[in-house]
C-alpha atoms as a printed R data frame, in Angstrom:
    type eleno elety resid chain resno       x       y       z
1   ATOM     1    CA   UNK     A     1  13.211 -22.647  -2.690
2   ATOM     2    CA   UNK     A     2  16.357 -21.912  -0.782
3   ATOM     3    CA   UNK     A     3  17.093 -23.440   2.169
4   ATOM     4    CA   UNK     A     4  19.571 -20.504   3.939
5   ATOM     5    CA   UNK     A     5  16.903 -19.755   6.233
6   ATOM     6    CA   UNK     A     6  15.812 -22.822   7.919
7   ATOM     7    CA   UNK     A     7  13.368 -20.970  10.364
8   ATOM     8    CA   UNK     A     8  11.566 -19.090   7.589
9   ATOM     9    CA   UNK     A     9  11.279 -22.694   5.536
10  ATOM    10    CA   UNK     A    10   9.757 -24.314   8.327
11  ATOM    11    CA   UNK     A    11   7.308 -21.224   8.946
12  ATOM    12    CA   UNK     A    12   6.522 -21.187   4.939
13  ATOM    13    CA   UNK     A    13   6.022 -24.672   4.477
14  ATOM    14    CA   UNK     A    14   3.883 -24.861   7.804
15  ATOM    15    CA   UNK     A    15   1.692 -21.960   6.286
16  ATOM    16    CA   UNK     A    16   1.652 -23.951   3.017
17  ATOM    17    CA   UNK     A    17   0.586 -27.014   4.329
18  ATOM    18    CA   UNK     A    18  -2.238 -25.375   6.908
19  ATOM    19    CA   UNK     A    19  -4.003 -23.729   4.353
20  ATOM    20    CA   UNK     A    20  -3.831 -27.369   2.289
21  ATOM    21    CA   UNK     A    21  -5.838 -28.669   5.296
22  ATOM    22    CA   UNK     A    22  -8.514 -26.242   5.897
23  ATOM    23    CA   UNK     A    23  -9.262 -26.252   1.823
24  ATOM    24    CA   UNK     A    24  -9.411 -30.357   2.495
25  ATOM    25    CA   UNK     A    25 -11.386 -30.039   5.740
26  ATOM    26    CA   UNK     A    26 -13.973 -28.068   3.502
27  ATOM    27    CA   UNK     A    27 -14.127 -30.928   0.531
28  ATOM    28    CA   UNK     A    28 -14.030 -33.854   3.216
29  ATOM    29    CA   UNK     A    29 -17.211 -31.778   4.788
30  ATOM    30    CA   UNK     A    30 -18.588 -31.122   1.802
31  ATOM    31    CA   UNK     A    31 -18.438 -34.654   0.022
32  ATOM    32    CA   UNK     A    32 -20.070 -36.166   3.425
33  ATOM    33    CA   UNK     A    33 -22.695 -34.056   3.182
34  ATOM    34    CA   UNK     A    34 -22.798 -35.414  -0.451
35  ATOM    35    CA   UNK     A    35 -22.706 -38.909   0.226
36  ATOM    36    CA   UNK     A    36 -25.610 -38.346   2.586
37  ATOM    37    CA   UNK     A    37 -27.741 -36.786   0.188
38  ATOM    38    CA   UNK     A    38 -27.363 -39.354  -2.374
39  ATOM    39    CA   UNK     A    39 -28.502 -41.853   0.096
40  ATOM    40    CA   UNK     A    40 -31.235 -40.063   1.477
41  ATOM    41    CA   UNK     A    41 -32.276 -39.254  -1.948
42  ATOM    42    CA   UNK     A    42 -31.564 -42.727  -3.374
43  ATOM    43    CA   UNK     A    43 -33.596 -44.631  -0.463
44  ATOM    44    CA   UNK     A    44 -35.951 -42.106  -1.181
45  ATOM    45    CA   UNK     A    45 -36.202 -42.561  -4.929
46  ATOM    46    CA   UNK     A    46 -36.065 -46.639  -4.584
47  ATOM    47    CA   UNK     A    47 -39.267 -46.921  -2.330
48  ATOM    48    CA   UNK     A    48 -41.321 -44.915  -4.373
49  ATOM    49    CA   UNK     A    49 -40.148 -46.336  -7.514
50  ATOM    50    CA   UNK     A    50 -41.120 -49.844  -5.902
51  ATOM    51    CA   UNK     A    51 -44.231 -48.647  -4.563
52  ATOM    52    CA   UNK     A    52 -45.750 -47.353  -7.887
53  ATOM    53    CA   UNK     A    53 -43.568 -49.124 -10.967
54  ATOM    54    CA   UNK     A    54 -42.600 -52.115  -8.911
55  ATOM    55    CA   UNK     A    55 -39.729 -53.827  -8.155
56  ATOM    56    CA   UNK     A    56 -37.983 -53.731 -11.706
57  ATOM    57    CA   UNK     A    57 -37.383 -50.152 -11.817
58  ATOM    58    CA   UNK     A    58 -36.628 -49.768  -8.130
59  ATOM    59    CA   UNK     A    59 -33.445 -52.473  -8.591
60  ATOM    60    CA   UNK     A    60 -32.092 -50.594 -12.032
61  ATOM    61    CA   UNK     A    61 -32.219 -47.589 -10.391
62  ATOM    62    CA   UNK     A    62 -30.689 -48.574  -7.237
63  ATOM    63    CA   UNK     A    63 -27.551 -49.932  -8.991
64  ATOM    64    CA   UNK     A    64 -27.617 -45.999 -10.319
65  ATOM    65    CA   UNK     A    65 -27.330 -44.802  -6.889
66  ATOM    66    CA   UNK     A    66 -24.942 -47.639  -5.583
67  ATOM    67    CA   UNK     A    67 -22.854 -46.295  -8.460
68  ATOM    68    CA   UNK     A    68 -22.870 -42.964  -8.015
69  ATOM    69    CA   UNK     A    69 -22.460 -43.494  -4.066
70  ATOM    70    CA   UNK     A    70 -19.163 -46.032  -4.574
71  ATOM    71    CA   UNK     A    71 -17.630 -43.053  -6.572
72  ATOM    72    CA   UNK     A    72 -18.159 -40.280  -4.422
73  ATOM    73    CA   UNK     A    73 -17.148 -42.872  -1.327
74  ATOM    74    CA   UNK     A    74 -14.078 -43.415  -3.769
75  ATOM    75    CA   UNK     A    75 -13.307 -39.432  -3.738
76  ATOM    76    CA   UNK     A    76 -14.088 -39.090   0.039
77  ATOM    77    CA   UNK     A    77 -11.288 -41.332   0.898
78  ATOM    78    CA   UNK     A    78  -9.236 -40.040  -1.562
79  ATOM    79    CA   UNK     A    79  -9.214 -36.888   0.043
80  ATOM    80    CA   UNK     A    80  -8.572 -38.049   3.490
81  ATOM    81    CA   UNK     A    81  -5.772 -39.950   2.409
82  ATOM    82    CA   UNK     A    82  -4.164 -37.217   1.295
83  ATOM    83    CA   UNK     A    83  -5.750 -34.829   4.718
84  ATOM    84    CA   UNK     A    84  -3.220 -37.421   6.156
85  ATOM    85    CA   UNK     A    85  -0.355 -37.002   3.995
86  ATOM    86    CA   UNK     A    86  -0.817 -32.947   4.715
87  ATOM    87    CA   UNK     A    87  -0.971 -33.462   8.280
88  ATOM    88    CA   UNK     A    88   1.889 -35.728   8.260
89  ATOM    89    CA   UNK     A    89   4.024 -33.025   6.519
90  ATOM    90    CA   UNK     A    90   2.588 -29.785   8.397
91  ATOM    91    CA   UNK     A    91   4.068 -31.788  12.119
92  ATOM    92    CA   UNK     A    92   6.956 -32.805  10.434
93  ATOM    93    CA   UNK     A    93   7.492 -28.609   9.860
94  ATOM    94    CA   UNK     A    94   5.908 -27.773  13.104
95  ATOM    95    CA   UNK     A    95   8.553 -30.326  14.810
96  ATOM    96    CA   UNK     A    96  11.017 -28.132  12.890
97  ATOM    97    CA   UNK     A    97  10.349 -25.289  14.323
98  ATOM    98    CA   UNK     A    98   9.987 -26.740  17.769
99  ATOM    99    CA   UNK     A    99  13.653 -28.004  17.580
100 ATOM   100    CA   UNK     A   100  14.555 -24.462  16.308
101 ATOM   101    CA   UNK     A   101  13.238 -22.697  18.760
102 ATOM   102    CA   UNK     A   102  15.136 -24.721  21.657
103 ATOM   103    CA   UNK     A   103  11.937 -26.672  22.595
104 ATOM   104    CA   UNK     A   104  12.903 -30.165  21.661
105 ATOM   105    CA   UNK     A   105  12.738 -31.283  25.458
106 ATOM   106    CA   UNK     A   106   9.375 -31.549  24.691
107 ATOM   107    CA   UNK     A   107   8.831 -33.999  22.188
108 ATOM   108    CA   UNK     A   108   7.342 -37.327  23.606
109 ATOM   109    CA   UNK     A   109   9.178 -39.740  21.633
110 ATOM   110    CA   UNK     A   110  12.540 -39.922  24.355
111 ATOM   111    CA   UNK     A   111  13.312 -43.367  23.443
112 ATOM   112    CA   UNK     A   112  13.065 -44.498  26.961
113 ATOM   113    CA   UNK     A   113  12.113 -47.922  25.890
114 ATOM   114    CA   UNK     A   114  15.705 -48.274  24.040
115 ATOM   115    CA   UNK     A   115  17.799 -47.543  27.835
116 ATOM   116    CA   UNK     A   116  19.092 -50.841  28.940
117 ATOM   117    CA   UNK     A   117  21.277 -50.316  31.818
118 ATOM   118    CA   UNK     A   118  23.677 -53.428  31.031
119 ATOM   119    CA   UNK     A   119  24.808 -51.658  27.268
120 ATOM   120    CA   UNK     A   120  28.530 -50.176  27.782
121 ATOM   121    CA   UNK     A   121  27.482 -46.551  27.282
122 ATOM   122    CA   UNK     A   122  23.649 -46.039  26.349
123 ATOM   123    CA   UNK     A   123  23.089 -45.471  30.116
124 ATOM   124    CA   UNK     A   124  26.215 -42.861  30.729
125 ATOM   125    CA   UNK     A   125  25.839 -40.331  28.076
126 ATOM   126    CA   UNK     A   126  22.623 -39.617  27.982
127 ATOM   127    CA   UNK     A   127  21.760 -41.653  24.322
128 ATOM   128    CA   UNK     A   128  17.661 -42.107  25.364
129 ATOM   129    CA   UNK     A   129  15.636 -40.713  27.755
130 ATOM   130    CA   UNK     A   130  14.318 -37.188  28.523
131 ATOM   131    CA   UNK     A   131  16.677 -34.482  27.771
132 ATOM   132    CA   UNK     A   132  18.557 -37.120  25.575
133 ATOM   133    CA   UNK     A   133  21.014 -37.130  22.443
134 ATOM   134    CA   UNK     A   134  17.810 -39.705  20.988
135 ATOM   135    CA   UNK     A   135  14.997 -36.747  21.665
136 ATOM   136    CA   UNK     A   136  17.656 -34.651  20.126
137 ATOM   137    CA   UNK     A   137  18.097 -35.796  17.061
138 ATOM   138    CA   UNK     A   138  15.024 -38.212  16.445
139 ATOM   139    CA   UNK     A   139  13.025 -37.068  13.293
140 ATOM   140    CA   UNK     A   140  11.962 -40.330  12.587
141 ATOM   141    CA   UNK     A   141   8.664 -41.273  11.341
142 ATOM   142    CA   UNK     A   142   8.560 -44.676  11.393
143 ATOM   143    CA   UNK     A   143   9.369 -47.959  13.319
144 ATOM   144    CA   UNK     A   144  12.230 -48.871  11.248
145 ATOM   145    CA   UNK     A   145  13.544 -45.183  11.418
146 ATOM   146    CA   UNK     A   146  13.315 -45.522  15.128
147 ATOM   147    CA   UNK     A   147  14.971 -48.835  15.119
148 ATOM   148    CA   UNK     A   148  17.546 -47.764  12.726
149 ATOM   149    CA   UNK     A   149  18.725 -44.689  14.928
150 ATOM   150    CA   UNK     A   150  18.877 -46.739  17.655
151 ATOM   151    CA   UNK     A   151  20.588 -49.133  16.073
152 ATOM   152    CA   UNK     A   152  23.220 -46.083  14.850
153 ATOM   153    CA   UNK     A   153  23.030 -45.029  18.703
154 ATOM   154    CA   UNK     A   154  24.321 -48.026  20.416
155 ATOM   155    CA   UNK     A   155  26.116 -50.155  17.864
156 ATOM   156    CA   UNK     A   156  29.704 -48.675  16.139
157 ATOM   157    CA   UNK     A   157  30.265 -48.385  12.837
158 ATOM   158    CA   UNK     A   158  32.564 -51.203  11.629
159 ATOM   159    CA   UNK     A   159  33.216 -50.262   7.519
160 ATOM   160    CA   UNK     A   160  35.291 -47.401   6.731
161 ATOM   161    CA   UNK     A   161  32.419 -46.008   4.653
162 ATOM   162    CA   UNK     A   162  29.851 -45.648   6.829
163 ATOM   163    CA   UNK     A   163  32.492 -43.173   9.332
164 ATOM   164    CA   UNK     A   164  33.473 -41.157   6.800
């Protein structure tokens, strides 16, 4: 995929990654109703069995169901693990456009929390808070990415390499 459009990449990959989470939304809903079938049926099944064959069959069969409910409970997170991983990477797209389109004042991570009034410039030039160079160019998704730019935001570079 080229990248010469940045604005149609974001759009594509937001489309992409959508559709991802509707078709999981479906199998999430779908394996719950599942999982509550097998233990509906599976209580079910286990009383009865106890009631007329006795207690033997009612504990082999139980470890059936137990079984058979661990796996699908196995799948089920499975998929909303990855629900999160697709949601993760549609707002990562979604905050692409937003910065696109000019609407990056809006983002709620202004790194307010980083302004400390006795550093030599952070205050002046507008490096955190609203409207700030931080809210600007923060796509971090992490702590340490937030501490890192921060870190590259108030502390100069001291080794050749890292200025050129």
């Amino acid at each position: 995929m080229k990248i010469n459009n940045p604005l149609g990449t974001y759009k594509k990959r937001k489309k992409v990654y959508s559709d991802l989470l509707n078709k999981q939304a479906g199998k999430i809903n779908k394996l719950s109703n599942i999982r509550l079938i097998i233990a509906l049926v599976g209580i079910g099944n286990i009383i009865y069995l106890y009631v007329i064959k006795g207690p033997s069959y009612s504990y082999y069969i139980s470890l059936v169901y137990i079984g058979l409910f661990a796996y699908v409970v196995t799948i089920h997170n499975r998929l909303k693990h990855n629900n999160k991983y697709f949601q993760a990477l549609h707002d990562i797209n979604e905050t692409g456009l937003h910065h696109i389109n000019g609407k990056w004042k809006e983002f709620k991570d202004t790194g307010l929390e980083y302004l400390d009034d006795s550093h030599s410039f952070s205050s002046d030039l507008d490096v955190f808070g609203q409207g700030s160079l931080f809210q600007y160019i923060n796509t971090t998704t992490s702590y340490m990415g937030r501490e890192t730019l921060k870190r590259y935001l108030t502390e100069p570079c001291k080794k050749e390499e890292e200025i050129i």
